[in-house]
VODO-334889 format. One record per residue: residue number from 1; residue in three letters; z, x, y of N, C-alpha, C in turn. Coordinates in nm, 2 decimals, always signed. Layout:
BEGIN
+-----+---------+--------+--------+--------+--------+--------+--------+--------+--------+--------+
! num ! residuo !   n_pz !   n_px !   n_py !  ca_pz !  ca_px !  ca_py !   c_pz !   c_px !   c_py !
+-----+---------+--------+--------+--------+--------+--------+--------+--------+--------+--------+
! NUM !     ALA !      Z !      X !      Y !      Z !      X !      Y !      Z !      X !      Y !
...
+-----+---------+--------+--------+--------+--------+--------+--------+--------+--------+--------+
END
This chain:
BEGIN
+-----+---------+--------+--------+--------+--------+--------+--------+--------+--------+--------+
! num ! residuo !   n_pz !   n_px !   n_py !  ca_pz !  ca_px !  ca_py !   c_pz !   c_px !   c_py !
+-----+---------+--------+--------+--------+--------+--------+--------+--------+--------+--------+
!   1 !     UNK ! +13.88 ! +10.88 ! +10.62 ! +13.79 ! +10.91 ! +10.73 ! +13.83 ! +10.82 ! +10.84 !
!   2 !     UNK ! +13.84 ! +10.88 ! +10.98 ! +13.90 ! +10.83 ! +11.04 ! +13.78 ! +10.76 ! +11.12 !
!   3 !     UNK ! +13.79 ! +10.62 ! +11.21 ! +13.69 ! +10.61 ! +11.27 ! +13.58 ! +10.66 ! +11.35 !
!   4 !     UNK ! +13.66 ! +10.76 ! +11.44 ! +13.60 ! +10.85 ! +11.50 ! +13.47 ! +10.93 ! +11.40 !
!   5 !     UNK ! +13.54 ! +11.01 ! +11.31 ! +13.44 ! +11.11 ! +11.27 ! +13.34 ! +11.06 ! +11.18 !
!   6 !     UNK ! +13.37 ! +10.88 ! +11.12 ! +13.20 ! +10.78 ! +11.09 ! +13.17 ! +10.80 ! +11.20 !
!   7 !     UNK ! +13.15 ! +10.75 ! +11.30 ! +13.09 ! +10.77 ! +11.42 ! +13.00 ! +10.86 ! +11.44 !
!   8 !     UNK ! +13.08 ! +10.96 ! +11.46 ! +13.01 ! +11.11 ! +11.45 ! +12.93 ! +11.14 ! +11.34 !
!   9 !     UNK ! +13.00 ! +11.09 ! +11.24 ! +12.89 ! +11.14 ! +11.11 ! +12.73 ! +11.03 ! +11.11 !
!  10 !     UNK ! +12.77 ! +10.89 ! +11.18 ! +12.67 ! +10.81 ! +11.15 ! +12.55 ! +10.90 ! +11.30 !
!  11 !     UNK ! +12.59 ! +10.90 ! +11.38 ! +12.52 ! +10.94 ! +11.53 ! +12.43 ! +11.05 ! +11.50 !
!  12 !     UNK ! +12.53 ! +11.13 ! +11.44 ! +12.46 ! +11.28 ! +11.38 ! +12.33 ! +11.27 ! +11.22 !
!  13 !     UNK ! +12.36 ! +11.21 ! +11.17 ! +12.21 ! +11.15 ! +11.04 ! +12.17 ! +11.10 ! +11.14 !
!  14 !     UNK ! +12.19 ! +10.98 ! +11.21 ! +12.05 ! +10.91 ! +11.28 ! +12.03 ! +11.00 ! +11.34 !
!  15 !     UNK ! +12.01 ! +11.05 ! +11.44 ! +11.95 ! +11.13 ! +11.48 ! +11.87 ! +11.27 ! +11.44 !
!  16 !     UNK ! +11.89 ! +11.32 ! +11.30 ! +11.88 ! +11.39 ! +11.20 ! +11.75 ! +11.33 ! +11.18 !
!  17 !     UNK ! +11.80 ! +11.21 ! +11.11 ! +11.69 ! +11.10 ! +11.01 ! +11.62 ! +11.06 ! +11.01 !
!  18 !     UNK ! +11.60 ! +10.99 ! +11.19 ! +11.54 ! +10.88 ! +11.21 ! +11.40 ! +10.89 ! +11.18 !
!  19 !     UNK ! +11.35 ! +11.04 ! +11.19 ! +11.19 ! +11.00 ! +11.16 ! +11.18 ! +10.99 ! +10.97 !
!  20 !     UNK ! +11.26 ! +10.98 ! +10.91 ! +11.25 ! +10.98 ! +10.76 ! +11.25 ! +10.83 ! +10.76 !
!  21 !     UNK ! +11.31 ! +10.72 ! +10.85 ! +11.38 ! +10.65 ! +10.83 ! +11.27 ! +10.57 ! +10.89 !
!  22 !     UNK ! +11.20 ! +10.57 ! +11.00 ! +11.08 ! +10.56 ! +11.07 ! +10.97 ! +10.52 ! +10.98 !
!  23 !     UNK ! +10.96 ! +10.67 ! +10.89 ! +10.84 ! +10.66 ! +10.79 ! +10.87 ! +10.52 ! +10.73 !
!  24 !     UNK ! +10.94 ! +10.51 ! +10.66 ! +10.97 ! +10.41 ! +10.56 ! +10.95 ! +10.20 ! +10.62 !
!  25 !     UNK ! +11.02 ! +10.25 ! +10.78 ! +11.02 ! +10.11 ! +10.87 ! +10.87 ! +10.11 ! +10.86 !
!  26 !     UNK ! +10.75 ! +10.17 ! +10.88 ! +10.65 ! +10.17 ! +10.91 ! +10.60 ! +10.09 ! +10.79 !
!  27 !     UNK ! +10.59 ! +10.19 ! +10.70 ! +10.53 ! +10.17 ! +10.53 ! +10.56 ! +10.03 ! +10.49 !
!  28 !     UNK ! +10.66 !  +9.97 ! +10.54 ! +10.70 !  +9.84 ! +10.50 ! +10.75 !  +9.68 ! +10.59 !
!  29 !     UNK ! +10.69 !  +9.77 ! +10.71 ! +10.73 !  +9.64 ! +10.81 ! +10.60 !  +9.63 ! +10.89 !
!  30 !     UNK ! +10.58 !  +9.50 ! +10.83 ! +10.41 !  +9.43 ! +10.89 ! +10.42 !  +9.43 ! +11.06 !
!  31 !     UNK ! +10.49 !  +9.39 ! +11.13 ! +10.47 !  +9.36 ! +11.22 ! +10.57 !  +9.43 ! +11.39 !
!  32 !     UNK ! +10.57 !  +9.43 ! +11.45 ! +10.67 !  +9.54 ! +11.56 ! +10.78 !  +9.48 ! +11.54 !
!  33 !     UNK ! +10.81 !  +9.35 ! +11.56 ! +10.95 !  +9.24 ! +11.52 ! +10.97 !  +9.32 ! +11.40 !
!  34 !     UNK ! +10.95 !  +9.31 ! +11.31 ! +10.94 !  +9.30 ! +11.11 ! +11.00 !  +9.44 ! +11.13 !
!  35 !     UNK ! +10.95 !  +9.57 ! +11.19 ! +10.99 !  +9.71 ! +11.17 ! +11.16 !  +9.71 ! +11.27 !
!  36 !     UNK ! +11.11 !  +9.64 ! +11.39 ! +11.25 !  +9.64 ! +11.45 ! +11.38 !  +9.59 ! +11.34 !
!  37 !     UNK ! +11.34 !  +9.48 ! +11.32 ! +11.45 !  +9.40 ! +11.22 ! +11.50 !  +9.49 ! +11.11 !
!  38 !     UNK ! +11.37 !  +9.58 ! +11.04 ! +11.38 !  +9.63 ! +10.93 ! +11.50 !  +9.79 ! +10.92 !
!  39 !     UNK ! +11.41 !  +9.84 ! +11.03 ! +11.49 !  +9.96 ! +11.13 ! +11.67 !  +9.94 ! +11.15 !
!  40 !     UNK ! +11.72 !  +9.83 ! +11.19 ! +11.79 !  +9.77 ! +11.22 ! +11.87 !  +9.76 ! +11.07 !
!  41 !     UNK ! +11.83 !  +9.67 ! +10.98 ! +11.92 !  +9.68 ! +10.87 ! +11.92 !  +9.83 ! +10.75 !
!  42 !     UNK ! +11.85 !  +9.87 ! +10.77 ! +11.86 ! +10.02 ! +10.70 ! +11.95 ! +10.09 ! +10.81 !
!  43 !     UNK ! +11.95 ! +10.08 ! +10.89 ! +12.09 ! +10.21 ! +10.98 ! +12.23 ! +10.12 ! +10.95 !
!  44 !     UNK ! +12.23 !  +9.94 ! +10.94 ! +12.33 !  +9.89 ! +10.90 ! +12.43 !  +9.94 ! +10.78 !
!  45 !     UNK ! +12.30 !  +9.99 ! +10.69 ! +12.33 !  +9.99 ! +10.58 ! +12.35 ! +10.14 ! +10.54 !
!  46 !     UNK ! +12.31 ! +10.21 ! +10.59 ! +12.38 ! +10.36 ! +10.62 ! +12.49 ! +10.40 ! +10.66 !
!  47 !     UNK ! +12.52 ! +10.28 ! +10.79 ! +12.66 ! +10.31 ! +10.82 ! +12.78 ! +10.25 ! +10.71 !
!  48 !     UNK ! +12.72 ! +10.16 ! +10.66 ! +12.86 ! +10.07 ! +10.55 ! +12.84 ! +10.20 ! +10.46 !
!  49 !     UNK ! +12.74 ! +10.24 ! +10.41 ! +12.79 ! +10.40 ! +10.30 ! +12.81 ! +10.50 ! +10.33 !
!  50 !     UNK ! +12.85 ! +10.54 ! +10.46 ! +12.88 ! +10.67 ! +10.49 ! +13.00 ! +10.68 ! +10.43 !
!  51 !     UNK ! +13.11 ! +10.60 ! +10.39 ! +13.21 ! +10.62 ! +10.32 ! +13.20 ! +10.66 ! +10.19 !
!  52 !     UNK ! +13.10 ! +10.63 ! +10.12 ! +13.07 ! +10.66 !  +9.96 ! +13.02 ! +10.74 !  +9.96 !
!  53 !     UNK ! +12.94 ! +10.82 ! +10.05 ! +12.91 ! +10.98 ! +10.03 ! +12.98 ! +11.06 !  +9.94 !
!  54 !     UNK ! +12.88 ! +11.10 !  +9.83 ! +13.00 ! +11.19 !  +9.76 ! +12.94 ! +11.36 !  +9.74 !
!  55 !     UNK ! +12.83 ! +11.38 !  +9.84 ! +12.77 ! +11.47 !  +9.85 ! +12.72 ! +11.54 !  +9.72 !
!  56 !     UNK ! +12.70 ! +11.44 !  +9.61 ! +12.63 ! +11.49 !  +9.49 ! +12.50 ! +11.48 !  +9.54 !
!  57 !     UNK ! +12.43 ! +11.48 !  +9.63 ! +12.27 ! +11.49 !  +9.64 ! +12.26 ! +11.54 !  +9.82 !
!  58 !     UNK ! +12.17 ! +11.61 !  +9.82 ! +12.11 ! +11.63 !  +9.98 ! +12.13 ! +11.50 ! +10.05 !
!  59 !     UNK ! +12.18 ! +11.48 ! +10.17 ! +12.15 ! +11.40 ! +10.28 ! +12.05 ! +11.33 ! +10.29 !
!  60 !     UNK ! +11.95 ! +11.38 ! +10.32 ! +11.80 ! +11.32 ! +10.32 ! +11.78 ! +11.28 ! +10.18 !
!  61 !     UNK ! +11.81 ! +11.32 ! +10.11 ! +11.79 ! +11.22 !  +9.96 ! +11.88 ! +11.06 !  +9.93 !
!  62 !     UNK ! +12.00 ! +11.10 !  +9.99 ! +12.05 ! +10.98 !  +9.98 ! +12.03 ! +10.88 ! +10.08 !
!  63 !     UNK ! +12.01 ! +10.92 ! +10.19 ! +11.92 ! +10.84 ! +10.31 ! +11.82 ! +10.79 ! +10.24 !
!  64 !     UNK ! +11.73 ! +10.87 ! +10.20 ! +11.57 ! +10.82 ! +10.18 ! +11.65 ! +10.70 ! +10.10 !
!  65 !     UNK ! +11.72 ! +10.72 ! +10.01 ! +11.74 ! +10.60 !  +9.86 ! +11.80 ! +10.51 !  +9.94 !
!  66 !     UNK ! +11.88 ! +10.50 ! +10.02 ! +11.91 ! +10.37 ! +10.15 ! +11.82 ! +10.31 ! +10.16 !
!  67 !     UNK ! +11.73 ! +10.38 ! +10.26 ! +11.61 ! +10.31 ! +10.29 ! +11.52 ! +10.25 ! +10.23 !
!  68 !     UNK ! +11.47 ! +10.33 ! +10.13 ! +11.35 ! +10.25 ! +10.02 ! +11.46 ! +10.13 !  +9.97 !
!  69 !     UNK ! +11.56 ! +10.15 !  +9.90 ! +11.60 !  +9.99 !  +9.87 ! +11.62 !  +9.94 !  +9.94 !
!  70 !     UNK ! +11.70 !  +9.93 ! +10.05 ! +11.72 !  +9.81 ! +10.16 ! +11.60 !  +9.79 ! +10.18 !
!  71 !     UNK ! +11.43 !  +9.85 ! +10.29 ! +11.35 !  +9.81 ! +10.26 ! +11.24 !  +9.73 ! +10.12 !
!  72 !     UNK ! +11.29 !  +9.74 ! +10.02 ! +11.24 !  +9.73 !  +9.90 ! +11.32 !  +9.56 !  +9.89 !
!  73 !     UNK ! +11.41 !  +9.51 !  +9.94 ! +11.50 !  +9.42 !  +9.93 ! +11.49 !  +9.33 ! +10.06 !
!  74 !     UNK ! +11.44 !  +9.40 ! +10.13 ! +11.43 !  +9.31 ! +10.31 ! +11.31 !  +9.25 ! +10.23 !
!  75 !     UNK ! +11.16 !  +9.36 ! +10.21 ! +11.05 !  +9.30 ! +10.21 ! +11.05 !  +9.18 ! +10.07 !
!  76 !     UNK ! +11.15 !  +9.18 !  +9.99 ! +11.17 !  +9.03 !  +9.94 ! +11.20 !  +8.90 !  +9.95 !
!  77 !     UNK ! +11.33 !  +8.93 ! +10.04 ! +11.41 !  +8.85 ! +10.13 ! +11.23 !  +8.79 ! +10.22 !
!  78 !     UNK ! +11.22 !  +8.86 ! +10.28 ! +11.15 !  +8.85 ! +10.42 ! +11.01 !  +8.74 ! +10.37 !
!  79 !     UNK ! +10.90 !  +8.80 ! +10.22 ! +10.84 !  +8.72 ! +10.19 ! +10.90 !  +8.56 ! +10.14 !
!  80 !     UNK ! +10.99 !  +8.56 ! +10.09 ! +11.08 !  +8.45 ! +10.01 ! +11.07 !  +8.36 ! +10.15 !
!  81 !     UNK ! +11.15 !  +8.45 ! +10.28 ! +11.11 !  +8.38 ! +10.37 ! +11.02 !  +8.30 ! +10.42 !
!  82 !     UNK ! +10.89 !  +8.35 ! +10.43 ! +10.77 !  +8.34 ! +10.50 ! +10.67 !  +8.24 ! +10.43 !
!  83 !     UNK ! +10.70 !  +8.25 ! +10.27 ! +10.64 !  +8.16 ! +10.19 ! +10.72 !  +8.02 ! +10.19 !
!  84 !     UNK ! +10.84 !  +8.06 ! +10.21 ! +10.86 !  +7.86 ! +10.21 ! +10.88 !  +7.81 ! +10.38 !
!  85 !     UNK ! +10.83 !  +7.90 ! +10.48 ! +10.82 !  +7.85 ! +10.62 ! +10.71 !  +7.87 ! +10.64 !
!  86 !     UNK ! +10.58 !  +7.86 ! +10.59 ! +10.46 !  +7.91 ! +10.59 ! +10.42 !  +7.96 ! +10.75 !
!  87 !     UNK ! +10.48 !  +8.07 ! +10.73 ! +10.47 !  +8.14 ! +10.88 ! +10.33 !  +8.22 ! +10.86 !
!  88 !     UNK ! +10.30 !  +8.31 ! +10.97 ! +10.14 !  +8.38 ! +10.97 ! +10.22 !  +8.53 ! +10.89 !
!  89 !     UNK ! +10.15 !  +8.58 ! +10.81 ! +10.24 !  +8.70 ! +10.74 ! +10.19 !  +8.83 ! +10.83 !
!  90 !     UNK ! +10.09 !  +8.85 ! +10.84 ! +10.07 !  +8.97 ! +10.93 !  +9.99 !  +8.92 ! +11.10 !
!  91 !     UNK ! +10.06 !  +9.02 ! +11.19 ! +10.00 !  +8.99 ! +11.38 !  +9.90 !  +9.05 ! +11.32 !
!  92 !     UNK !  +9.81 !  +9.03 ! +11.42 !  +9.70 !  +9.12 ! +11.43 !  +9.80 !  +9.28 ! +11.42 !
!  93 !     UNK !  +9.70 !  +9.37 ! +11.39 !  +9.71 !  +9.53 ! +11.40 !  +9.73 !  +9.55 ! +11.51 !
!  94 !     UNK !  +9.61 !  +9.50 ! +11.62 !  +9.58 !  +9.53 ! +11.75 !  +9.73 !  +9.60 ! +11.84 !
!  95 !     UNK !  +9.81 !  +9.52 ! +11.82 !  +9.97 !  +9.56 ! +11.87 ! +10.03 !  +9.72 ! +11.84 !
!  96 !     UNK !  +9.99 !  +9.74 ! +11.71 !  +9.96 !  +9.91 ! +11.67 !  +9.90 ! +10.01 ! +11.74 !
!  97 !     UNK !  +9.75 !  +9.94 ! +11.71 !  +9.72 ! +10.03 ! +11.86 !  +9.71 ! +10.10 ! +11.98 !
!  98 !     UNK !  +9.83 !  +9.97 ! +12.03 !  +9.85 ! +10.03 ! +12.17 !  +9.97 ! +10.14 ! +12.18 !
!  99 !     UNK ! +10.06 ! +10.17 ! +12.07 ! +10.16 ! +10.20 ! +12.06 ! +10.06 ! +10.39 ! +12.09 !
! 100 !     UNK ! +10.13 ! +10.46 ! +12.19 ! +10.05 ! +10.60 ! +12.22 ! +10.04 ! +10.71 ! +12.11 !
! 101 !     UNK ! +10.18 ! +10.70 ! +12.02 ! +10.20 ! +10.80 ! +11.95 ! +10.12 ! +10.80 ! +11.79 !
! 102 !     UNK ! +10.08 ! +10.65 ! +11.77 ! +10.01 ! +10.68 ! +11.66 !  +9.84 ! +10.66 ! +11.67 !
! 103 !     UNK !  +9.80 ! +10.79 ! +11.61 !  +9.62 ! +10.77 ! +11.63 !  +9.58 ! +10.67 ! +11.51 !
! 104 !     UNK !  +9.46 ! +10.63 ! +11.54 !  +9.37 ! +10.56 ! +11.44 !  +9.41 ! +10.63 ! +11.26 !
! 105 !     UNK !  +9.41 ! +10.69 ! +11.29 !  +9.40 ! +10.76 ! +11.10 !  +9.58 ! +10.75 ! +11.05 !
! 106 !     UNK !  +9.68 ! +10.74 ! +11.17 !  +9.81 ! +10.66 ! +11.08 !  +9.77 ! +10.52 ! +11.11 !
! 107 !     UNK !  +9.71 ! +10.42 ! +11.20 !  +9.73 ! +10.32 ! +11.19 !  +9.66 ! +10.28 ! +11.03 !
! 108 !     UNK !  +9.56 ! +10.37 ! +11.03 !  +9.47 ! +10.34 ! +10.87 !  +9.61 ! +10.37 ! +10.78 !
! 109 !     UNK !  +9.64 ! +10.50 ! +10.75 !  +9.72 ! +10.54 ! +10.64 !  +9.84 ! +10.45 ! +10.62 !
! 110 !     UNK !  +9.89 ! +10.42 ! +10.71 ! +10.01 ! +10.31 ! +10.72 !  +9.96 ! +10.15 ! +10.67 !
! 111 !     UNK !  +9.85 ! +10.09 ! +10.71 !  +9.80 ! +10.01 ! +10.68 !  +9.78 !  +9.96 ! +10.51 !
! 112 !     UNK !  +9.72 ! +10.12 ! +10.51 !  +9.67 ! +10.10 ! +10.32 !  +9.81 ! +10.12 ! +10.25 !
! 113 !     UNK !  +9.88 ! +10.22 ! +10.29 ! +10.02 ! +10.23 ! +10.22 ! +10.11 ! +10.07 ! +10.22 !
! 114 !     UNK ! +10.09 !  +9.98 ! +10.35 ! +10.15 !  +9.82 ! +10.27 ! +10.08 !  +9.77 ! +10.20 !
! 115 !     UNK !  +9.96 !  +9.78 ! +10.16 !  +9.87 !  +9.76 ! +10.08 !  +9.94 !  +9.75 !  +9.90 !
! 116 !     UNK !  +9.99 !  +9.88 !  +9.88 ! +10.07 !  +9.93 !  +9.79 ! +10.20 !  +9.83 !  +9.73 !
! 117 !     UNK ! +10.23 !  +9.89 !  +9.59 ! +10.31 !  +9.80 !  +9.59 ! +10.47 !  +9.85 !  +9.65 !
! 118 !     UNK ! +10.56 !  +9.83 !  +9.63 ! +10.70 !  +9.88 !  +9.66 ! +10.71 ! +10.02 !  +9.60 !
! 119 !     UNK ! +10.72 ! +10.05 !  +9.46 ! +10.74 ! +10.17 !  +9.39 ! +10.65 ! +10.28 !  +9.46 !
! 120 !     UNK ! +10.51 ! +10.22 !  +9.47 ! +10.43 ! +10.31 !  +9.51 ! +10.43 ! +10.32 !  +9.65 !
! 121 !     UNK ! +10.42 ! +10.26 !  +9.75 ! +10.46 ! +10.26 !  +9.87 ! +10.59 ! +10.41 !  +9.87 !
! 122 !     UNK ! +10.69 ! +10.37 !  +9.82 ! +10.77 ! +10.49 !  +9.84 ! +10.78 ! +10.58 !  +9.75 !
! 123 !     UNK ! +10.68 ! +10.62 !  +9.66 ! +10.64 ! +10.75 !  +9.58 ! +10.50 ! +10.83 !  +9.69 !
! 124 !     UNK ! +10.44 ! +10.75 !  +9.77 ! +10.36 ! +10.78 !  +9.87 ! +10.45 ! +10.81 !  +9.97 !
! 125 !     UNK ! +10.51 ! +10.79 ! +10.01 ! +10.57 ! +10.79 ! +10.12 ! +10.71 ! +10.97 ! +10.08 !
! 126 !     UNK ! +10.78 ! +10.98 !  +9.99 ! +10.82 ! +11.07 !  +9.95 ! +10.70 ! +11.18 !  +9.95 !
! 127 !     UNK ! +10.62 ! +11.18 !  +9.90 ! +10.55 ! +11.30 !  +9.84 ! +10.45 ! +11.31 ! +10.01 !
! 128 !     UNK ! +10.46 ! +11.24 ! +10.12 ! +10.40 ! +11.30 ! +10.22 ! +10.50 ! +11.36 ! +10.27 !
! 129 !     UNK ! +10.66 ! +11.35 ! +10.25 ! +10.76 ! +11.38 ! +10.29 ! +10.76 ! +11.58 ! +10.21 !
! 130 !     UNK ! +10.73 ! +11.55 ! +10.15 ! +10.70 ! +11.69 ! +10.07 ! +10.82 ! +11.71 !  +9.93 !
! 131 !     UNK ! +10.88 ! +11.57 !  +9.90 ! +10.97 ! +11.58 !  +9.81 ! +10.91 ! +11.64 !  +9.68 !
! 132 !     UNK ! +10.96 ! +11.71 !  +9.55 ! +10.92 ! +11.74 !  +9.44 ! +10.92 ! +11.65 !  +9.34 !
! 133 !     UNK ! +10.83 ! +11.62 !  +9.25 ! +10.82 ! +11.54 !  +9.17 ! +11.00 ! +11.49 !  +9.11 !
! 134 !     UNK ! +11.07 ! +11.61 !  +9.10 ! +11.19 ! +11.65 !  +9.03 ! +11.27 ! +11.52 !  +9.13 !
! 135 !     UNK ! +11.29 ! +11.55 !  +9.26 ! +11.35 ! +11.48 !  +9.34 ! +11.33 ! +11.35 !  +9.34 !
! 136 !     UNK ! +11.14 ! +11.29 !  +9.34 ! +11.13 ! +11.19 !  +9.33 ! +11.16 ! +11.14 !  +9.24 !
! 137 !     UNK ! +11.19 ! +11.14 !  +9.14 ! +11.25 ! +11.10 !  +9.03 ! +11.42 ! +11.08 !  +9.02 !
! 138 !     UNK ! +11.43 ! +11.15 !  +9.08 ! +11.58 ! +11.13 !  +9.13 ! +11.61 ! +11.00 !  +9.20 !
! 139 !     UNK ! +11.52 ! +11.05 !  +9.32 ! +11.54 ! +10.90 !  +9.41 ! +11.52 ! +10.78 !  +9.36 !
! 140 !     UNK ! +11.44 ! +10.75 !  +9.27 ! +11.34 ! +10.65 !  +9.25 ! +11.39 ! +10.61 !  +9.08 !
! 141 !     UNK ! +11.45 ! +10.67 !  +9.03 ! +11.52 ! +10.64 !  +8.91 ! +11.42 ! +10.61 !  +8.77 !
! 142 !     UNK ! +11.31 ! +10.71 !  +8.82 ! +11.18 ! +10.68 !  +8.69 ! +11.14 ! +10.85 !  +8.66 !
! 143 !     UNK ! +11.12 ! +10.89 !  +8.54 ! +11.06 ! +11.02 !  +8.49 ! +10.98 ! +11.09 !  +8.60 !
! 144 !     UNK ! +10.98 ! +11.18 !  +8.56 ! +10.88 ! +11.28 !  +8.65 ! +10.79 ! +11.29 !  +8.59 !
! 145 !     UNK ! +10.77 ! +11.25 !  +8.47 ! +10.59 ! +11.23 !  +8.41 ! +10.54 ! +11.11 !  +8.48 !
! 146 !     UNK ! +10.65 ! +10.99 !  +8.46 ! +10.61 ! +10.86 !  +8.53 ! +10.56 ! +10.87 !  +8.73 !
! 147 !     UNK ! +10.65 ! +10.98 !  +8.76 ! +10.59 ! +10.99 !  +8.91 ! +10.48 ! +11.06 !  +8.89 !
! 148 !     UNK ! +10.43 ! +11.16 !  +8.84 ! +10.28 ! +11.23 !  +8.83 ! +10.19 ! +11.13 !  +8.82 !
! 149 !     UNK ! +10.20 ! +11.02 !  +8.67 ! +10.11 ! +10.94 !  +8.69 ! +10.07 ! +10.86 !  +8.78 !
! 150 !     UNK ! +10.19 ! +10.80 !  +8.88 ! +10.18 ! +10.73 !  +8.98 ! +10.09 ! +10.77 !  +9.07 !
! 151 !     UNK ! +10.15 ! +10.93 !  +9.10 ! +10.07 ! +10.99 !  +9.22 !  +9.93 ! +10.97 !  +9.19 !
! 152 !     UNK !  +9.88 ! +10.98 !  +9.09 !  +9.73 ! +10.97 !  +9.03 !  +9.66 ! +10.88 !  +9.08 !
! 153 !     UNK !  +9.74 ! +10.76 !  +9.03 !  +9.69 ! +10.65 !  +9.03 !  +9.69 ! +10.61 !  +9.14 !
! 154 !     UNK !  +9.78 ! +10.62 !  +9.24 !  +9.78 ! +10.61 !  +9.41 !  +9.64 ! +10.69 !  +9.47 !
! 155 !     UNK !  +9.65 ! +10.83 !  +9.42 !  +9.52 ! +10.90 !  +9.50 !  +9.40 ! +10.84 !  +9.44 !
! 156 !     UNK !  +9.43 ! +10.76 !  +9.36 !  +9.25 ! +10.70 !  +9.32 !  +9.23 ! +10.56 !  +9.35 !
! 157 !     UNK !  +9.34 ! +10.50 !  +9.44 !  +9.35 ! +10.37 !  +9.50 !  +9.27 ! +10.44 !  +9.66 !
! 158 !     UNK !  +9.37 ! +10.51 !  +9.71 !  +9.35 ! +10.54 !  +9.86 !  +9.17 ! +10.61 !  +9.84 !
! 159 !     UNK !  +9.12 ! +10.63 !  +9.77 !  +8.97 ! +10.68 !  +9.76 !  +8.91 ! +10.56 !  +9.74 !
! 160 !     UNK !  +8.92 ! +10.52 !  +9.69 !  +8.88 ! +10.37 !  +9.65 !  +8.84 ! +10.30 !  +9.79 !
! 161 !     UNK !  +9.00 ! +10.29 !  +9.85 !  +9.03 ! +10.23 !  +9.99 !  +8.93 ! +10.31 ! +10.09 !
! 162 !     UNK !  +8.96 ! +10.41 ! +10.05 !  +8.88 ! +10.49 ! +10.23 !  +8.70 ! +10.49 ! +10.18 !
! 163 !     UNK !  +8.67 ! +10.47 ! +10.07 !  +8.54 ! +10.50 ! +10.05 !  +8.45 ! +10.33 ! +10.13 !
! 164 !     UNK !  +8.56 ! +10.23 ! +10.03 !  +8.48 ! +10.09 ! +10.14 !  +8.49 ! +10.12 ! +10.26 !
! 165 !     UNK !  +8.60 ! +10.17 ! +10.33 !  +8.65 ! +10.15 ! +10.50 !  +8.50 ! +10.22 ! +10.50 !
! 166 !     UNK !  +8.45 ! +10.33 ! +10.49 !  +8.36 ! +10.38 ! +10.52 !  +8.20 ! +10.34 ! +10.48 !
! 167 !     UNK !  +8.19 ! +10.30 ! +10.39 !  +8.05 ! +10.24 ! +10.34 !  +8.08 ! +10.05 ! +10.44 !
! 168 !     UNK !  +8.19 ! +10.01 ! +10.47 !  +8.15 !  +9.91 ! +10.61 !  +8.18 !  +9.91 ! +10.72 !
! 169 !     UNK !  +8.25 ! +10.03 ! +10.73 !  +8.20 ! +10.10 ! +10.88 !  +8.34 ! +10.08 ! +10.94 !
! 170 !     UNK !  +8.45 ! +10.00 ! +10.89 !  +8.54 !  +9.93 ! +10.92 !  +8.66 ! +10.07 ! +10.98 !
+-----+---------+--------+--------+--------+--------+--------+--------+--------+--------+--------+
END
């Protein structure tokens, strides 16, 4: 592959992707810096495998699997960080807010999804994507009984979650 047509192939996914890729920067980057940085090393890391493509899986499947590990691997890196520079781990929200495109009800959904752990964060994050259990299990390298259960267990977290937000008014 000659340089040119990586180029062209990387220009053409990102812009394809970026809201797949978006989702995931969100779901896993606390803070505007944190998602920039994050954003930033997931397209790094798409461009160094655009070479390994071997078109055994949809595009958006192997993207998505970029993304959740490098983010799955930043947000290690990044706490490992943070705990031995005892830095502040989350800005205020407030900075979310002002951003136009997202209303109150993603700043919540986004919020509770870092809540989550990593596996779940991106079995939530897939299945709003509308992937099939079949797929998620592909990506994610665990049974498709094991993703049903998850999903379960996720939707009886996020009830859990929205029922306090709502009995404190928060």
């Amino acid at each position: 592959m000659t340089e040119r047509e990586h180029q062209h192939i990387f220009t053409e996914w990102l812009h394809q992707y970026k809201g797949l890729i978006f989702k995931i920067v969100q779901a896993y980057g606390y803070t505007p810096m944190d998602r920039e940085d994050l954003f930033q090393e997931i397209t790094i890391q798409v461009w160094r495998s655009i070479p390994t493509f071997r078109q055994e899986s949809a595009i958006s499947t192997w993207i998505y699997r970029i993304a959740l590990n490098t983010a799955i691997s930043w947000v290690s890196k990044e706490k490992k960080y943070r705990d031995t520079n005892n830095t502040v781990e989350n800005l205020p929200d407030i900075l979310l807010q002002h951003h136009k495109l997202i209303d109150e009800r993603m700043i919540w959904l986004y919020k509770t999804i870092r809540q989550l752990d990593e596996i779940d964060r991106s079995i939530i994050l897939l299945l709003l994507d509308g992937y099939s259990y079949k797929e998620m299990a592909a990506i994610l390298g665990i049974t498709e009984t094991n993703v049903g259960v998850k999903i379960n267990r996720i939707k009886k977290q996020l009830i859990i979650h929205s029922k306090k937000i709502s009995k404190n008014g928060i």
